[in-house]
C-alpha positions in Angstrom: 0.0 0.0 0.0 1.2 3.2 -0.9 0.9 6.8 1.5 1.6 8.9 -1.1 -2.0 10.2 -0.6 -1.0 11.8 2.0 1.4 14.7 0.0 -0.8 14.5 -2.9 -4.5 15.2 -2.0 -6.4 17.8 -1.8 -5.9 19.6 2.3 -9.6 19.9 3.2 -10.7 16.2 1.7 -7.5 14.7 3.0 -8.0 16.3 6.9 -11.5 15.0 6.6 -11.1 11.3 5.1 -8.2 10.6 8.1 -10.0 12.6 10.8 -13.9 11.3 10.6 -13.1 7.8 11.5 -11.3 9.0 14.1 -13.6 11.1 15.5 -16.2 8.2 15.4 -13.3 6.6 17.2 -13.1 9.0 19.7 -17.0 9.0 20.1 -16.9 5.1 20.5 -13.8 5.2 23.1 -15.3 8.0 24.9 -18.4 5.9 25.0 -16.7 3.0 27.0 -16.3 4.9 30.4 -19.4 6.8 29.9 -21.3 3.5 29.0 -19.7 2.3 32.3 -20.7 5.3 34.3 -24.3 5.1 33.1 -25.4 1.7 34.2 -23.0 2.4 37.5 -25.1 5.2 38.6 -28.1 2.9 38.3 -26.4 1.3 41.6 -26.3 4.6 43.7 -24.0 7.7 44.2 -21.7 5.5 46.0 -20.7 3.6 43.3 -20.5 6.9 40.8 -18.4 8.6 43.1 -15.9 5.3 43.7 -15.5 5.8 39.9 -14.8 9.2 39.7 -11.9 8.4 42.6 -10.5 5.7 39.8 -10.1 7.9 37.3 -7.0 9.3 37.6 -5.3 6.2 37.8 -7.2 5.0 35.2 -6.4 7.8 33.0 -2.7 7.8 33.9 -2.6 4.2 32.5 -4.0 5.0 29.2 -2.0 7.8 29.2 1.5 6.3 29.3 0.2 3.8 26.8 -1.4 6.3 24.5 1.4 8.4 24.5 4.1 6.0 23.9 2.0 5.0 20.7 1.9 8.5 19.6 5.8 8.5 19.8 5.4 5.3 17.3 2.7 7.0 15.5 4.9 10.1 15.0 8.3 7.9 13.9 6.4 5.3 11.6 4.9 8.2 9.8 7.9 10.5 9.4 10.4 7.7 8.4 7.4 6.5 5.5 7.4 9.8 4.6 11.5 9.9 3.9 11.5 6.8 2.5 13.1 4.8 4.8 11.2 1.4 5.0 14.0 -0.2 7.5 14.2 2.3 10.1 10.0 2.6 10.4 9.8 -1.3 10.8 12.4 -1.6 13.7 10.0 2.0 15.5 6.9 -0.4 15.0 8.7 -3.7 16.5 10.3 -2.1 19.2 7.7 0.2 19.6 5.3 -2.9 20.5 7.7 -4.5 22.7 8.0 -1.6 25.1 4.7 -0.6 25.3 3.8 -4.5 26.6 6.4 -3.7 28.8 4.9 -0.8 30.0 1.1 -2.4 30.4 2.8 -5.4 32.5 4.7 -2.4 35.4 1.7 -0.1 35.3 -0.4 -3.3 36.1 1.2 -4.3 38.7 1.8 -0.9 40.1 -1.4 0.7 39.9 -3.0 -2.5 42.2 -0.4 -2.0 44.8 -1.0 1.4 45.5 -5.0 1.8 45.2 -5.9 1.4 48.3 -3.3 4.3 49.8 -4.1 6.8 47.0 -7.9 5.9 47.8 -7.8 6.8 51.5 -5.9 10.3 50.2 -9.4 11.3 48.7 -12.1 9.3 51.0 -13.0 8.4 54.5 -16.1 6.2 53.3 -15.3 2.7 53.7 -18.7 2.1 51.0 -17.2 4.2 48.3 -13.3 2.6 48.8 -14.7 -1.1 48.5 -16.0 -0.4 45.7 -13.1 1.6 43.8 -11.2 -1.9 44.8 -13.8 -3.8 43.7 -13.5 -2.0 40.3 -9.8 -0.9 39.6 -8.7 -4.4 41.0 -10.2 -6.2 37.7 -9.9 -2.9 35.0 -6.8 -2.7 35.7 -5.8 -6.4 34.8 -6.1 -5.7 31.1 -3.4 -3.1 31.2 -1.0 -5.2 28.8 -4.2 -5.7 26.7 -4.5 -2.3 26.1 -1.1 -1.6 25.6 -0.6 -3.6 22.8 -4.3 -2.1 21.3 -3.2 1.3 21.0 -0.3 0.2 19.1 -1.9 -1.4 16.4 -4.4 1.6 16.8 -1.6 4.4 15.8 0.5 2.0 14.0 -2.9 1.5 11.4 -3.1 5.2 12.0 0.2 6.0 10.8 -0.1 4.3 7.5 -3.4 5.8 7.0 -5.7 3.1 7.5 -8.2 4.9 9.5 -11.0 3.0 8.9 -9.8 -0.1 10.6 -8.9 1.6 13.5 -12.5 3.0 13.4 -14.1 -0.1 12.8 -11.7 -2.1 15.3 -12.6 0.2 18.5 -16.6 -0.1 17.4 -16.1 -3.9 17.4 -14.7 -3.3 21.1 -17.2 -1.3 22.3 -20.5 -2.6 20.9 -19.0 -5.7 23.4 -19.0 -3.4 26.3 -22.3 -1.8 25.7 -23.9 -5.6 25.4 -21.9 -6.8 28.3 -22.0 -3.7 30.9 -25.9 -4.6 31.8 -25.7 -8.4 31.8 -22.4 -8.0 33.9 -23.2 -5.5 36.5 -27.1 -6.7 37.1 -27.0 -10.1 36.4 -28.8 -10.6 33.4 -29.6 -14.1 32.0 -26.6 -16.7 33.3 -24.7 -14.0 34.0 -24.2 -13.6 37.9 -25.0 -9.7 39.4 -21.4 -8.7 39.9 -22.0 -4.8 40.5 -19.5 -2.2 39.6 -17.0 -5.7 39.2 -19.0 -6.0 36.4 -18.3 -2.7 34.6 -14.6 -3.3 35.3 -15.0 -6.8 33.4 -17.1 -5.4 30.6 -14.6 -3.0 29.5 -11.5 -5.6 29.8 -13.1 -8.0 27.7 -14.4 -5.2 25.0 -10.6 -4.3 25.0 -9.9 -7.9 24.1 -12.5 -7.7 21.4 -10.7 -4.7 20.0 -7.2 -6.2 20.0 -8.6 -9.4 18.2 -10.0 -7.6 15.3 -6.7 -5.9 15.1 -4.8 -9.2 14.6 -7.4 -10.2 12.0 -6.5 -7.4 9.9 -2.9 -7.7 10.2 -3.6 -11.4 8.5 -6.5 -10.7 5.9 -4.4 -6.9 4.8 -0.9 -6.9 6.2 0.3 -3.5 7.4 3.3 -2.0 5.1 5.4 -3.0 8.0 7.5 -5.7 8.5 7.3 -6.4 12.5 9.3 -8.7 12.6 12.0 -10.6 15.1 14.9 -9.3 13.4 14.2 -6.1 14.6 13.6 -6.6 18.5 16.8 -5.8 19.4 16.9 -1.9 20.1 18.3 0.3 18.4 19.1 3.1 20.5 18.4 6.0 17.5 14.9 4.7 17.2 14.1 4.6 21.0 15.2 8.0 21.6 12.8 8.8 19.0 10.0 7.1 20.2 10.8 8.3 23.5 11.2 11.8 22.9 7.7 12.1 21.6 6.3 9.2 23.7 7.7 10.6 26.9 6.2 14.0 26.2 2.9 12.6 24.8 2.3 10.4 28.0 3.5 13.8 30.2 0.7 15.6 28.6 -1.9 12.8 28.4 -0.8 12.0 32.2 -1.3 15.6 33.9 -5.3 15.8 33.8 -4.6 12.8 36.2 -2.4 15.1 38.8 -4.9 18.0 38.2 -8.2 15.7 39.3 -6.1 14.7 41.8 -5.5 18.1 43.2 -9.1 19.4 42.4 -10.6 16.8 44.1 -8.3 17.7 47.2 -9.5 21.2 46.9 -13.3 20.4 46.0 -13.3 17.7 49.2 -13.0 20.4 51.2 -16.6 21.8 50.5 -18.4 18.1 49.6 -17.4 15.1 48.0 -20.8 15.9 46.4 -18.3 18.2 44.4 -16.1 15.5 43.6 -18.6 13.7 41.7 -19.3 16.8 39.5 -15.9 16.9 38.6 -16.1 13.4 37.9 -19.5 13.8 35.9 -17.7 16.8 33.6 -15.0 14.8 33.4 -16.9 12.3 31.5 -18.8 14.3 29.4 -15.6 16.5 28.4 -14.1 13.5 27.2 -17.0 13.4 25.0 -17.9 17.1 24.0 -13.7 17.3 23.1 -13.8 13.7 21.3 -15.0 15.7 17.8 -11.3 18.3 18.2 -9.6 15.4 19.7 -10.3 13.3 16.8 -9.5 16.0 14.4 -5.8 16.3 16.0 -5.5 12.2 15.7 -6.4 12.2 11.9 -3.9 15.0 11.2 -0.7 13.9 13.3 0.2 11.3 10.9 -0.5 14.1 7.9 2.4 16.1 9.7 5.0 13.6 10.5 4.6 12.2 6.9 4.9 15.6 5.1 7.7 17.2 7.3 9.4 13.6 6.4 8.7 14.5 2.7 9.8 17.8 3.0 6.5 19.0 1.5 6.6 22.1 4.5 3.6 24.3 2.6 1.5 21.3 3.1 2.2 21.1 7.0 1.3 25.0 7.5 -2.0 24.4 5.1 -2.9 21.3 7.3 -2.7 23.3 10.4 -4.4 25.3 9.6 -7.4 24.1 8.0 -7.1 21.6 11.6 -7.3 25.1 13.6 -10.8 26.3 11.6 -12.1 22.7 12.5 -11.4 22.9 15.6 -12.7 26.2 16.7 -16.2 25.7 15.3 -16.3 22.0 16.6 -16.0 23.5 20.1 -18.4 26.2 19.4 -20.9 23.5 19.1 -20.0 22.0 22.3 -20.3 25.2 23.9 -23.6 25.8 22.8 -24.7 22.3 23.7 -23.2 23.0 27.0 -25.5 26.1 27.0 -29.2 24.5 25.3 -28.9 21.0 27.4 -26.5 21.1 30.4 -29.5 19.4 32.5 -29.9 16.2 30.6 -26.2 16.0 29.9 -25.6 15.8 34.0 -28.7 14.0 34.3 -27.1 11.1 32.7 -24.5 10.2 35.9 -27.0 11.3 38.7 -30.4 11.6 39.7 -29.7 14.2 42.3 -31.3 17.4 41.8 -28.9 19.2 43.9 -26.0 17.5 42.0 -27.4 18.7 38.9 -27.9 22.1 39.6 -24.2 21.8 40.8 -23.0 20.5 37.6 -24.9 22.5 35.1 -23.2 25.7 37.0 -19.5 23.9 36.5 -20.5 23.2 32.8 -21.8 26.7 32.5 -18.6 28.4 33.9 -16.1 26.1 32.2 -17.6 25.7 28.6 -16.9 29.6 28.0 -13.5 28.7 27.7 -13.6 26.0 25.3 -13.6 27.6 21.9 -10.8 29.6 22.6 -9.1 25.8 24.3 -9.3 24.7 20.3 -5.5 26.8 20.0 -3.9 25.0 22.4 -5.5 21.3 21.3 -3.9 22.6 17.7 -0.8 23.4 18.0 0.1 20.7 21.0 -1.3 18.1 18.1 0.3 19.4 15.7 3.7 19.8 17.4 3.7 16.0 17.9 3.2 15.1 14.5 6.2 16.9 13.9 7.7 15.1 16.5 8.5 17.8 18.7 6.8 16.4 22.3 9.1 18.8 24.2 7.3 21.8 23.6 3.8 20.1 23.1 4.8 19.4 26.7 5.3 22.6 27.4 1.7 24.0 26.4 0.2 20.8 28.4 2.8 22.3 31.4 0.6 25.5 31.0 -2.6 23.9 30.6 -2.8 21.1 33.4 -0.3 22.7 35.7 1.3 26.1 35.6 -1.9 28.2 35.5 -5.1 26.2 36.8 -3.6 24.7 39.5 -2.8 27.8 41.7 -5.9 29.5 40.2 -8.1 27.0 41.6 -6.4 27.0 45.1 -7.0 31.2 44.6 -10.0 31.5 43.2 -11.6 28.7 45.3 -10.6 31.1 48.4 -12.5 34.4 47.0 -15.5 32.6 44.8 -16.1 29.2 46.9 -16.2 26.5 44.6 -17.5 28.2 41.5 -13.8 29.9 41.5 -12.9 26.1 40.8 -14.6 26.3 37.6 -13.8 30.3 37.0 -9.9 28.3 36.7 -10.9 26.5 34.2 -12.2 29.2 31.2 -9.0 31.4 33.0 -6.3 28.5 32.1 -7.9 28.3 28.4 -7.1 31.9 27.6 -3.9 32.2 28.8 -2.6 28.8 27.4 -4.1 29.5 24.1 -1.3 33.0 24.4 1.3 30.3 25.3 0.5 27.9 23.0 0.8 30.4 19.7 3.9 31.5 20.9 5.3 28.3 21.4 3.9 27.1 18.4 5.5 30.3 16.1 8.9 28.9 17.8 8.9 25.6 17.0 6.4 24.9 14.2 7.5 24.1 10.8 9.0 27.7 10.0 9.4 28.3 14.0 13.1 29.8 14.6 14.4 26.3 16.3 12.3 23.9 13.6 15.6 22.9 12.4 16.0 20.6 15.8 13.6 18.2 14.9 15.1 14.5 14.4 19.1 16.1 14.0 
């Protein structure tokens, strides 16, 4: 299969064809923890707010093994786009190998220190059991979905979006039919509560990675993974690293922010907790259409900065940009017509969702200008420049709406949490354009990319 494609298409078309099936890949992955939290808040609050406790680690998990695969994503593209069949087999190979690796520690890990990291948030022995009950068996599949998001941004990479698409559907059409039958007890099934939820998604997982493997049989990949090329070669793992190590930094910090919010909002309620948790959920879904957009394009970047075709990059980006912005003028207006039933969803506690349609109200005025910062930090890792995509996460996650929340939560009560929020997006989207200006394509240091 050839990816010439890629430097010969038409922008708009080409942004579209790779970035639709990954929105609807986005919508179905987004759709496995919000799935989950639907039929667990049909147990009771407890059990919501034992999930929202999870979520960081959960999140930190997928986030070292999403953004290792980005650094494969990013160095399987580039070296297609130069030509250079060799070195782009050995980053997919090795590429694989570590990420296992990194599903098997974060595993075992993660287990160990649940029930410490659980007491740092909770006194409530009810809402503890079950965070055990649940991260005790999610967190089993780790290597499982390791090795998915491989083959997701490996197929990625080489432009077969549609198989990724139609891979993670597979996945999560198994989930959706499994989550009730699991958690109530449905048929033969035994009622196994929010152990259920944790199962369901595993096994989806497993349903994802087997449709992977039966493409790679019935339409090989251009790649040659192969055991030739599992010993490393320390020039491609400082590639993969250099982006996956930034990648996983960025996906990783909304985990130390919840972490720190929840410290912060536990000092008012823990009701306050679970709204965090609850807009949490649904921004994974109201950002999944951007988020999407940025996935389709990475690969569009590293392969034309790898072809040299540098008009095509700046075009790309920013036809991406345009996309983005009025995708999350949508969500801010859905944000706006329908907070209600979008809360309503995790919770039947009127109290709770008058809490949570003021958070959505307050936050969502930030998110169209947030469509800046998801650009350029995208777009700076399909160049394969993670360190300063890092940098605009730094400003996003850390720098800015950590300290404003401890502030603001001081003058405004707890709606100054959510004041943070729309206050981080404005000032990161400054950061992020200058950052962008210095280290895009034409930036003044674009010249350090793979030297």
């Amino acid at each position: 299969m050839e990816q010439t494609f890629m430097k010969e298409k038409k922008i708009l078309p080409l942004v579209l064809s790779m970035s639709l099936p990954m929105v609807i890949s986005m919508a179905v992955n987004s759709l496995y923890n919000i799935v989950d939290s639907y039929f667990v808040a049909k147990l009771n609050e407890e059990a919501m707010t034992a999930l929202s406790l999870v979520y960081p680690v959960q999140n930190m998990i997928n986030a070292i093994a999403i953004g290792f695969a980005i650094g494969i994503n990013a160095a399987v593209a580039y070296y297609l786009g130069a030509g250079d069949q060799e070195q782009a087999d050995k980053a997919a190979t090795q590429g694989m190998l570590l990420n296992i690796v990194h599903g098997a520690v974060l595993m075992v890990i993660s287990i160990a220190v649940m029930p410490a990291f659980l007491r740092m948030f909770s006194k409530d022995e009810t809402v503890i059991r079950m965070a055990l009950e649940y991260s005790n068996r999610a967190f089993l599949f780790a290597v499982v979905i390791a090795m998915t998001l491989v083959y997701e941004k490996i197929f990625q990479a080489v432009g077969k979006m549609k198989v990724s698409m139609f891979s993670m559907m597979c996945g999560f059409v198994a989930n959706i039919i499994l989550d009730p039958l699991m958690i109530f007890g449905i048929g033969f099934f035994p009622a196994m509560g929010i152990a259920g939820a944790a199962y369901a998604t595993g096994i989806g997982q497993v349903f994802t990675l087997v449709v992977y493997l039966i493409f790679c049989r019935i339409d090989p990949l251009p790649l040659n993974m192969a055991r030739k090329y599992v010993r490393l070669d320390r020039n491609v793992a400082a590639r993969l690293y250099s982006v996956g190590l930034s990648a996983t930094l960025s996906l990783a910090l909304p985990s130390l922010l919840i972490s720190v919010l929840n410290g912060i909002l536990a000092g008012f309620s823990e009701k306050y907790v679970l709204v965090l948790g609850v807009y949490y959920k649904l921004q994974t879904f109201i950002y999944l259409t951007a988020n999407g957009i940025i996935q389709g394009i990475r690969p569009l970047m590293g392969y034309n900065f790898g072809a040299g075709e540098k008009e095509r990059v700046k075009q790309i980006f920013r036809t991406t940009l345009v996309l983005t912005m009025g995708v999350m003028v949508v969500g801010m207006i859905l944000s706006w017509l329908i907070p209600e039933k979008l809360i309503g969803l995790f919770t039947t506690s009127p109290q709770t969702v008058q809490s949570g349609v003021t958070a959505l109200h307050i936050i969502s005025l930030g998110f169209v200008v947030s469509a800046v910062s998801v650009t350029c930090s995208g777009a700076l890792e399909g160049l394969g420049k993670g360190q300063p995509s890092l940098y605009i996460s730094l400003f996003r996650y850390v720098f800015v709406i950590m300290p404003a929340a401890f502030l603001l939560s001081r003058v405004m009560g707890v709606n100054g949490v959510w004041t943070a929020f729309c206050v981080t997006e404005f000032v990161t989207a400054g950061a992020a354009y200058l950052i962008y200006r210095k280290y895009g394509v034409n930036g003044s240091r674009s010249h350090e990319l793979y030297n």
